[in-house]
PQR file of N, CA, C, O and H, with PARSE charges and radii, in Angstrom:
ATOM      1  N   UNK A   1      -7.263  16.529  13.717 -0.4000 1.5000
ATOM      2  CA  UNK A   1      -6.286  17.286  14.477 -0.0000 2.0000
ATOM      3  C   UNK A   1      -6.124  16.639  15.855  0.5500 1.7000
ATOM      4  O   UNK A   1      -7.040  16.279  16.594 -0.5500 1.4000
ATOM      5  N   UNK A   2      -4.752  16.547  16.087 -0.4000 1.5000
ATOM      6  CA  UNK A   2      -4.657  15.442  17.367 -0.0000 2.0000
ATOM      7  C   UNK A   2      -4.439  17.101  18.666  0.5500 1.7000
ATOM      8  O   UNK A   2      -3.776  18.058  18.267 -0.5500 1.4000
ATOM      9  H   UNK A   2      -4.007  16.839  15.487  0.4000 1.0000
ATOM     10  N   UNK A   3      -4.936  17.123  19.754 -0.4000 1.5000
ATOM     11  CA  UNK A   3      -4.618  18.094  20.851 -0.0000 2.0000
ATOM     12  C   UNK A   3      -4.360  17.199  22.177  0.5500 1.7000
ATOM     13  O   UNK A   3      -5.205  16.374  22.526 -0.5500 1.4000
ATOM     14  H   UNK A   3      -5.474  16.345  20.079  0.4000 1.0000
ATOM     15  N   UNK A   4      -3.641  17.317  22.612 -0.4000 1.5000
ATOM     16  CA  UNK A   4      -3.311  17.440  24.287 -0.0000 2.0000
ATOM     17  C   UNK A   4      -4.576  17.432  24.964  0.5500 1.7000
ATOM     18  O   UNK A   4      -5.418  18.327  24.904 -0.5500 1.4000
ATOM     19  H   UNK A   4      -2.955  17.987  22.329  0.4000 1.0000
ATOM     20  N   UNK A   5      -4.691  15.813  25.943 -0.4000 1.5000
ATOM     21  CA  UNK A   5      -5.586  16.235  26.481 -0.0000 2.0000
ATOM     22  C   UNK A   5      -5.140  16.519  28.182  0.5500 1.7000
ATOM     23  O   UNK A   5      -4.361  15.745  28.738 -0.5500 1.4000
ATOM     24  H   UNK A   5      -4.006  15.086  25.992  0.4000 1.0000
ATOM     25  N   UNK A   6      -5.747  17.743  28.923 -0.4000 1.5000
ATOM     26  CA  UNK A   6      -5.305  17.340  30.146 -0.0000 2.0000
ATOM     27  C   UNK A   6      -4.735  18.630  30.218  0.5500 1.7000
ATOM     28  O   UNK A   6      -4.528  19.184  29.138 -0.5500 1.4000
ATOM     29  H   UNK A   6      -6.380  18.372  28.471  0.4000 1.0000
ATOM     30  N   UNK A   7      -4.355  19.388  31.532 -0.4000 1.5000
ATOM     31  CA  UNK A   7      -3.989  21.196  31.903 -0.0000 2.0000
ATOM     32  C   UNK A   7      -2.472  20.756  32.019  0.5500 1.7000
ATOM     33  O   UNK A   7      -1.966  19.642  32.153 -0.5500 1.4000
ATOM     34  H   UNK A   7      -4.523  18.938  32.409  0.4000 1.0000
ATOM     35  N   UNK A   8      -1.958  21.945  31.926 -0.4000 1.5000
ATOM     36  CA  UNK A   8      -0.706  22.090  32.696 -0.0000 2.0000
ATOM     37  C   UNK A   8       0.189  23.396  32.645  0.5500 1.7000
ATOM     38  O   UNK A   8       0.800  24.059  31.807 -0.5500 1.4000
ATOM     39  H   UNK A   8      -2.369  22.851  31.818  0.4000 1.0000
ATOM     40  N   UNK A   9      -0.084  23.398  34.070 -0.4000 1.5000
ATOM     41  CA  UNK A   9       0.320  24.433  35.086 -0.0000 2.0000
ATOM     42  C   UNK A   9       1.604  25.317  34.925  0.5500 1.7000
ATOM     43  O   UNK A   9       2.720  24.800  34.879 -0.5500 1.4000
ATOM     44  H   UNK A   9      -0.580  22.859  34.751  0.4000 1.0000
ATOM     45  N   UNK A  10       1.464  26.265  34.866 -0.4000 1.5000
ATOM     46  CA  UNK A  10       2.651  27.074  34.805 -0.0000 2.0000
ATOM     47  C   UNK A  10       3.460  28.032  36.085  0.5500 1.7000
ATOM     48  O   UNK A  10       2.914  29.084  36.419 -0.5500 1.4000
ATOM     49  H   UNK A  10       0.557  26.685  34.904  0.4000 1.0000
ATOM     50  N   UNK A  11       4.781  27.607  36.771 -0.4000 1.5000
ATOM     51  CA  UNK A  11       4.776  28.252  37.852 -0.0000 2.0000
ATOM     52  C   UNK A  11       5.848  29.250  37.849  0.5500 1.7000
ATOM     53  O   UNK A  11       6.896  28.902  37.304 -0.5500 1.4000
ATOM     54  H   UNK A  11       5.224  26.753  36.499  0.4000 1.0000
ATOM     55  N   UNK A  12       5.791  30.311  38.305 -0.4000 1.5000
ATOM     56  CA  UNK A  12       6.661  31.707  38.117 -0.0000 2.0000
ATOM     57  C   UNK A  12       7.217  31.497  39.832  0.5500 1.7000
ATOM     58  O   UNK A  12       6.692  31.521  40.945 -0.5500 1.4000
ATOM     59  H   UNK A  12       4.940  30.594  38.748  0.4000 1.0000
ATOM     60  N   UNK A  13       8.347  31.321  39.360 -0.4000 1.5000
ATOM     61  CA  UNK A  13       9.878  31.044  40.509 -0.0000 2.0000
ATOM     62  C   UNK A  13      10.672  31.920  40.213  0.5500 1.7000
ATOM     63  O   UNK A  13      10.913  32.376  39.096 -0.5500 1.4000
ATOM     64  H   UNK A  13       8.774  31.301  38.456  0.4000 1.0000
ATOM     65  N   UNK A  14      11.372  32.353  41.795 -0.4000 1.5000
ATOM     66  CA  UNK A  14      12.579  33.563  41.380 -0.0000 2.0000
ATOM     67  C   UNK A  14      13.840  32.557  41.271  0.5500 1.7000
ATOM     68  O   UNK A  14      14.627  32.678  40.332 -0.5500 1.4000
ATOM     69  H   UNK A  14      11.176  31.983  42.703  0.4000 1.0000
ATOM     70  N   UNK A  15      13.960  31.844  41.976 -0.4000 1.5000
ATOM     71  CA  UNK A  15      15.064  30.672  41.507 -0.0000 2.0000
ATOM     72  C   UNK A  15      14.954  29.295  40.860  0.5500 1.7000
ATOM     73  O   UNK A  15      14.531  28.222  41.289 -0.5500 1.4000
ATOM     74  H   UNK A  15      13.321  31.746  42.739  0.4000 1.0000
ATOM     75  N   UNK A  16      15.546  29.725  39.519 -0.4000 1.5000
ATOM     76  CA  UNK A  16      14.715  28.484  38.543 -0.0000 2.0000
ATOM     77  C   UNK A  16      15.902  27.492  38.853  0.5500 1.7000
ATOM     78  O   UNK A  16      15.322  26.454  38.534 -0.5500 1.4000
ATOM     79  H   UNK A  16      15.889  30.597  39.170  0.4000 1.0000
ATOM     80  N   UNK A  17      16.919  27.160  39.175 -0.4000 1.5000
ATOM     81  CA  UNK A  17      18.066  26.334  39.435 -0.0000 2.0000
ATOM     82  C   UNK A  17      17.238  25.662  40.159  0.5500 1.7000
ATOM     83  O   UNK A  17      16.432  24.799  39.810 -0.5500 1.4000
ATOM     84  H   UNK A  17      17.390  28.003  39.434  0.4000 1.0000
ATOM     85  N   UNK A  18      17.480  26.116  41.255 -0.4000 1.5000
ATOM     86  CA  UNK A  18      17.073  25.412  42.893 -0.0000 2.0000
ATOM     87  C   UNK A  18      15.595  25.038  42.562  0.5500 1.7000
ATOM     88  O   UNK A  18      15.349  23.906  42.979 -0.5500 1.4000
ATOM     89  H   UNK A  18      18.135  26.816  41.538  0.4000 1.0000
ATOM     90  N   UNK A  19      14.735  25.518  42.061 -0.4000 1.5000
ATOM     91  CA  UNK A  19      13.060  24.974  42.040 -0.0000 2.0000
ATOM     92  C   UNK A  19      12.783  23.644  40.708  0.5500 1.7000
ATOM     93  O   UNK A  19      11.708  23.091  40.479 -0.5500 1.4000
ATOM     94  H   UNK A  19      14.935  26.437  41.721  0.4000 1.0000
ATOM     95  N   UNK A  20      14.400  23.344  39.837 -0.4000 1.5000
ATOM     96  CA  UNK A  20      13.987  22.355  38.910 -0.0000 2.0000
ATOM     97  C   UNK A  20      14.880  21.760  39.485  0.5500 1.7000
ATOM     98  O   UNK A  20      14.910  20.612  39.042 -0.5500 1.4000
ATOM     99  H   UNK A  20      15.274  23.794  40.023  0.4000 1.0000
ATOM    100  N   UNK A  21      16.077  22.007  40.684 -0.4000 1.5000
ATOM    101  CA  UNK A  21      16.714  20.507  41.701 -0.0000 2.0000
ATOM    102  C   UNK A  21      15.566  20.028  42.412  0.5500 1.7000
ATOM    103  O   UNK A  21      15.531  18.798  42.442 -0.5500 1.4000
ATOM    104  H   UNK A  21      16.053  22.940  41.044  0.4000 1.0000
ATOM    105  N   UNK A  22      14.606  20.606  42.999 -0.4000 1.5000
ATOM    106  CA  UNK A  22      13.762  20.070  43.838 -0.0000 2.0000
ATOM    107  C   UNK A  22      13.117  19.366  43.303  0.5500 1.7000
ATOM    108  O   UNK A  22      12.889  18.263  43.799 -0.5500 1.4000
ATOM    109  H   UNK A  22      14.635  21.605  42.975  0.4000 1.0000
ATOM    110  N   UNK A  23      12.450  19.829  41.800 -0.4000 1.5000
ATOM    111  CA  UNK A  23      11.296  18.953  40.928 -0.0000 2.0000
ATOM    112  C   UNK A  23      12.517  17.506  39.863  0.5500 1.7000
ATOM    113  O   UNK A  23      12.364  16.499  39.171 -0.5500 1.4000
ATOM    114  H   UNK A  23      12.635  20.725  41.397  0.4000 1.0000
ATOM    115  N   UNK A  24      13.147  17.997  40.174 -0.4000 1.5000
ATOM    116  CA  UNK A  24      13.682  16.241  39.969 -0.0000 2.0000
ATOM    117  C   UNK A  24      13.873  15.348  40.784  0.5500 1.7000
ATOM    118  O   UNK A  24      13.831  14.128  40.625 -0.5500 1.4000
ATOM    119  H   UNK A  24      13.271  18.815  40.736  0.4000 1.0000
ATOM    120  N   UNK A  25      14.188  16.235  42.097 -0.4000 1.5000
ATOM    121  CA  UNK A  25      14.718  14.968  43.457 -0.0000 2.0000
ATOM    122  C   UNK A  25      13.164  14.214  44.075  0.5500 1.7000
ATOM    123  O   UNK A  25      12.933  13.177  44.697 -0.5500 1.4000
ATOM    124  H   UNK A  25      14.222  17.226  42.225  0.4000 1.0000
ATOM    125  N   UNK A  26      12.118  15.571  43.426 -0.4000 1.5000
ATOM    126  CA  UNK A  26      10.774  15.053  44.201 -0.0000 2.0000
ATOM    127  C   UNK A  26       9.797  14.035  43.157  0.5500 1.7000
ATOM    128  O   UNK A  26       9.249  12.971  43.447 -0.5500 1.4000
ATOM    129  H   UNK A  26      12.306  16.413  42.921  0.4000 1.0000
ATOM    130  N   UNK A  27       9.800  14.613  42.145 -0.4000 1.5000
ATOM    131  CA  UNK A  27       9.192  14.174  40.754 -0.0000 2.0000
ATOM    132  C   UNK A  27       9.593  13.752  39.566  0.5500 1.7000
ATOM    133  O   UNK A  27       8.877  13.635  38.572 -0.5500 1.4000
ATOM    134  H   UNK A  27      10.245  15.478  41.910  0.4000 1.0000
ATOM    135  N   UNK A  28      11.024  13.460  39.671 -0.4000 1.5000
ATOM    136  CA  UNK A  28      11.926  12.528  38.369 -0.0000 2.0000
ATOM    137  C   UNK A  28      11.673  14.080  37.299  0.5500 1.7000
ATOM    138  O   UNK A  28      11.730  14.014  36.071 -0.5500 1.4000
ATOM    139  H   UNK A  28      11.605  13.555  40.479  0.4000 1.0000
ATOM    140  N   UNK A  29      11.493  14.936  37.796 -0.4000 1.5000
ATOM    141  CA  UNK A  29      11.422  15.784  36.150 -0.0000 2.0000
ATOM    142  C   UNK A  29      12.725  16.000  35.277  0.5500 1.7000
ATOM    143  O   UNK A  29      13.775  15.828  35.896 -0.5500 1.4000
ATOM    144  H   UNK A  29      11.447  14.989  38.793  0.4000 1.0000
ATOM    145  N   UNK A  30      12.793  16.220  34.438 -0.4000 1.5000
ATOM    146  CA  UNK A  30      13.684  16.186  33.298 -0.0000 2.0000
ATOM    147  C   UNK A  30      14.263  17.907  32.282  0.5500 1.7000
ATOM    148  O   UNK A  30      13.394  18.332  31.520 -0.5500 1.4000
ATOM    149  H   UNK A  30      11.940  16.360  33.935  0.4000 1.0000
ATOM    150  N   UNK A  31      15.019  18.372  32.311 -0.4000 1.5000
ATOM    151  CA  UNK A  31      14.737  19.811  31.726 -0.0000 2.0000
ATOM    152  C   UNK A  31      14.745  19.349  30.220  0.5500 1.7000
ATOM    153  O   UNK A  31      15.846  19.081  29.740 -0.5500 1.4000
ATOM    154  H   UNK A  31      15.725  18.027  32.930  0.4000 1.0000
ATOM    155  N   UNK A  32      13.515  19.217  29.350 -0.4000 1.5000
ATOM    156  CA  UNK A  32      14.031  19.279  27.929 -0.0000 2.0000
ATOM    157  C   UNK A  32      14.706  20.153  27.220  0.5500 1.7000
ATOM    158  O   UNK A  32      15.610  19.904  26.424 -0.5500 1.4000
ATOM    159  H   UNK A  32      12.620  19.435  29.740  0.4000 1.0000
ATOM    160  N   UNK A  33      13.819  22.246  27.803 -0.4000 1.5000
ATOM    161  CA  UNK A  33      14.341  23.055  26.748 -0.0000 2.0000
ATOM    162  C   UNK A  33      14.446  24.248  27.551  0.5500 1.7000
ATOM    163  O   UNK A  33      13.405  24.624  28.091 -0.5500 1.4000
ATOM    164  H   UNK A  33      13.084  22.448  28.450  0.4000 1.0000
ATOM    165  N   UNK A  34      15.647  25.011  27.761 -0.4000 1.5000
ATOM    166  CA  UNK A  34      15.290  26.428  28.303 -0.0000 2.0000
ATOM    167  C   UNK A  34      15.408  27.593  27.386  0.5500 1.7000
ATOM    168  O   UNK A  34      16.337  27.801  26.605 -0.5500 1.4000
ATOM    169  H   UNK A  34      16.492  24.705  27.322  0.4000 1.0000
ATOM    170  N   UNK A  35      14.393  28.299  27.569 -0.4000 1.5000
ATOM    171  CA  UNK A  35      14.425  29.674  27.045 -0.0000 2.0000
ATOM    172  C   UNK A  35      15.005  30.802  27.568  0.5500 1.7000
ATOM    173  O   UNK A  35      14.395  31.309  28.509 -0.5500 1.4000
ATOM    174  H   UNK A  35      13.638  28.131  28.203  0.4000 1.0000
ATOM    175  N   UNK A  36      16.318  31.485  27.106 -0.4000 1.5000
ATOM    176  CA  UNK A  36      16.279  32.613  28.500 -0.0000 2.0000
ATOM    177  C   UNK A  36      16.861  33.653  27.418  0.5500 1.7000
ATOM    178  O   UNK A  36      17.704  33.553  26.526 -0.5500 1.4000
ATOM    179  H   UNK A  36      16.814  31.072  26.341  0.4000 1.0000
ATOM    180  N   UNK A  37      15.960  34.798  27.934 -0.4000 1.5000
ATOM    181  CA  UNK A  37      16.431  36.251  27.059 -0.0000 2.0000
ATOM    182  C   UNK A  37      18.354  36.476  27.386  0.5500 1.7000
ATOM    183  O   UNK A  37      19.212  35.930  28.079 -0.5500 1.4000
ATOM    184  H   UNK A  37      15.275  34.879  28.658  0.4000 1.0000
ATOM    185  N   UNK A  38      18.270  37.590  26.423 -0.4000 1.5000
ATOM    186  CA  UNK A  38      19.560  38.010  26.406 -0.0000 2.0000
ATOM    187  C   UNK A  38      20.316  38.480  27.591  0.5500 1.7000
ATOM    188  O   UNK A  38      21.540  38.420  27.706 -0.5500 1.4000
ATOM    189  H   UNK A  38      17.573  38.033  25.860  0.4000 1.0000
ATOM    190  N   UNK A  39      19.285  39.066  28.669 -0.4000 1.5000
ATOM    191  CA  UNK A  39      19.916  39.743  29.450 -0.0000 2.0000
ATOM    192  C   UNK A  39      19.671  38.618  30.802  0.5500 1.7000
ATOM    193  O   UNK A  39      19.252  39.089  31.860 -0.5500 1.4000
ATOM    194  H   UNK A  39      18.290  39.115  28.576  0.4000 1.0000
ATOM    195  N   UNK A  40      19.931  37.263  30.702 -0.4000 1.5000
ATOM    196  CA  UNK A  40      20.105  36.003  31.432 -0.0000 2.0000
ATOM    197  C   UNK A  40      18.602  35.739  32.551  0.5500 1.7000
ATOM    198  O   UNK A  40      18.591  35.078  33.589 -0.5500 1.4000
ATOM    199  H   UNK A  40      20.271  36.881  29.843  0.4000 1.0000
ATOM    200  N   UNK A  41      17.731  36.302  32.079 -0.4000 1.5000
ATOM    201  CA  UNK A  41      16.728  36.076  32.348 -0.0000 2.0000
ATOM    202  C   UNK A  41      15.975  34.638  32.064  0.5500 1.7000
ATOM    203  O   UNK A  41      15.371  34.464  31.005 -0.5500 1.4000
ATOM    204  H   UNK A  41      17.740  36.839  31.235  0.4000 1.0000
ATOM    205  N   UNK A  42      16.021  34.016  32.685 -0.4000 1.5000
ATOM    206  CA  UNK A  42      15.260  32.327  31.916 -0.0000 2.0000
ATOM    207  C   UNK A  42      13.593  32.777  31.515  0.5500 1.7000
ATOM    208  O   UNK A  42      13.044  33.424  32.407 -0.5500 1.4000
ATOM    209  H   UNK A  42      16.511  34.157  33.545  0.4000 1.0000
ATOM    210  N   UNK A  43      12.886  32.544  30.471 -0.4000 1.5000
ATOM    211  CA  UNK A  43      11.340  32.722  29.801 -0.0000 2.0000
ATOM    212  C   UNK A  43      10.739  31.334  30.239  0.5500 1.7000
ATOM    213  O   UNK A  43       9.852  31.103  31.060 -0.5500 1.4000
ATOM    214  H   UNK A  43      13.332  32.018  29.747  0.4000 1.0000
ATOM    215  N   UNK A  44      11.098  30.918  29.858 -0.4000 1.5000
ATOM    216  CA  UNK A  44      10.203  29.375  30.206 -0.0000 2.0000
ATOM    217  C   UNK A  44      11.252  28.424  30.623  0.5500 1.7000
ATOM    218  O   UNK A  44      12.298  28.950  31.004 -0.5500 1.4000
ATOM    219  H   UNK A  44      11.820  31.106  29.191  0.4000 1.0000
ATOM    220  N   UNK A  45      11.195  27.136  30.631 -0.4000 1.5000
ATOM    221  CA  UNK A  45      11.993  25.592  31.313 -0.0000 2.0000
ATOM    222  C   UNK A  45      10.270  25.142  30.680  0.5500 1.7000
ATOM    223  O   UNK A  45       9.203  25.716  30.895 -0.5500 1.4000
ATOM    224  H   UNK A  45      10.345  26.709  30.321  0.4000 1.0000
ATOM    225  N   UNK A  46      10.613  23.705  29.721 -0.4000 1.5000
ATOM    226  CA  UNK A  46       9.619  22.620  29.780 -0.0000 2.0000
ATOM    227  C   UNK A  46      10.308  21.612  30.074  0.5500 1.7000
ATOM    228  O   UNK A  46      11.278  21.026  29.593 -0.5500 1.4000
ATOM    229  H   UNK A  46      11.480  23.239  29.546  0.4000 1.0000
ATOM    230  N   UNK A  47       9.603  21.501  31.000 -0.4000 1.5000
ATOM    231  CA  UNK A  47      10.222  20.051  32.024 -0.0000 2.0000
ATOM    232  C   UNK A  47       9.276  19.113  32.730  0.5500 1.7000
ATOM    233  O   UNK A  47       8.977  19.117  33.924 -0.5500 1.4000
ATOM    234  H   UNK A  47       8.815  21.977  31.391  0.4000 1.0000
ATOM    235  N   UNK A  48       8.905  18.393  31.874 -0.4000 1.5000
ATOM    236  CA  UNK A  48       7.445  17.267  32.570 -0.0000 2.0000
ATOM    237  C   UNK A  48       8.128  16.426  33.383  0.5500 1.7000
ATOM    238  O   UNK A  48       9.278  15.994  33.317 -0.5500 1.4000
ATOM    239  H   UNK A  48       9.148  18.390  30.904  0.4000 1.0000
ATOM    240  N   UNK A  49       7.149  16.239  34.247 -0.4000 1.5000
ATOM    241  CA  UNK A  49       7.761  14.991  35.213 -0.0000 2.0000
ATOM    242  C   UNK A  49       7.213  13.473  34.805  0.5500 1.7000
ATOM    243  O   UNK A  49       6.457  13.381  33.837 -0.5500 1.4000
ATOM    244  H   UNK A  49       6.215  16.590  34.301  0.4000 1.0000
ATOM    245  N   UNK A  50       7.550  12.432  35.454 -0.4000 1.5000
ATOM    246  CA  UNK A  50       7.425  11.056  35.426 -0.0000 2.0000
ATOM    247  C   UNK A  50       6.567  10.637  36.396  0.5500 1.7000
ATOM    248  O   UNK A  50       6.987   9.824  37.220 -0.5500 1.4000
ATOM    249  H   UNK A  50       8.164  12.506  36.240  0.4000 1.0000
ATOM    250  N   UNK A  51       5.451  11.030  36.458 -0.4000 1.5000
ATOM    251  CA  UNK A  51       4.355  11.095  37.420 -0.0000 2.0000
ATOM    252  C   UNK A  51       3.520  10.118  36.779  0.5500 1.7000
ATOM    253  O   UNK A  51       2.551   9.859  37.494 -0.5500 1.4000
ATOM    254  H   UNK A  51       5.111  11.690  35.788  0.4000 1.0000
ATOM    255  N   UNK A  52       3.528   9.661  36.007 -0.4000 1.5000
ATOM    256  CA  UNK A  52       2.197   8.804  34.671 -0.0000 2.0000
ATOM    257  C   UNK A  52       2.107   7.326  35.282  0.5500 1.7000
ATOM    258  O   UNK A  52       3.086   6.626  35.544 -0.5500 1.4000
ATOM    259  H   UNK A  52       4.315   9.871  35.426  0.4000 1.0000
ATOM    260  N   UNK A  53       1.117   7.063  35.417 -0.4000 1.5000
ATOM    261  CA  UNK A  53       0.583   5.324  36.139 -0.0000 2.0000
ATOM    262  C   UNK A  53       0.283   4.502  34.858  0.5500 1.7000
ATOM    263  O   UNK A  53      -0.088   3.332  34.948 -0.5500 1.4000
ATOM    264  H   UNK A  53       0.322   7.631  35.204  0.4000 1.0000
TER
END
């Protein structure tokens, strides 16, 4: 069984727009997938950044 090695952090933002412009202009991040309930609530954003040496 192959697992992930290594944490990653989960951060609860009231403005998910403006807090994944910042994490691209600061950290190249990327939005792969958003989740957002019916009533336009966003659940998650996975969005890794380009941080890797």
């Amino acid at each position: 069984m192959n697992r992930a090695l290594g944490l990653v952090p989960h951060l609860f933002v009231k403005d998910v727009d403006v807090s994944l412009s910042f994490y691209r202009k600061a950290f190249g991040a990327v939005e792969l997938f958003r989740n957002v309930l019916p009533n336009g609530v966003v659940l998650f954003v996975n969005s890794p950044s380009e941080t890797r040496g």
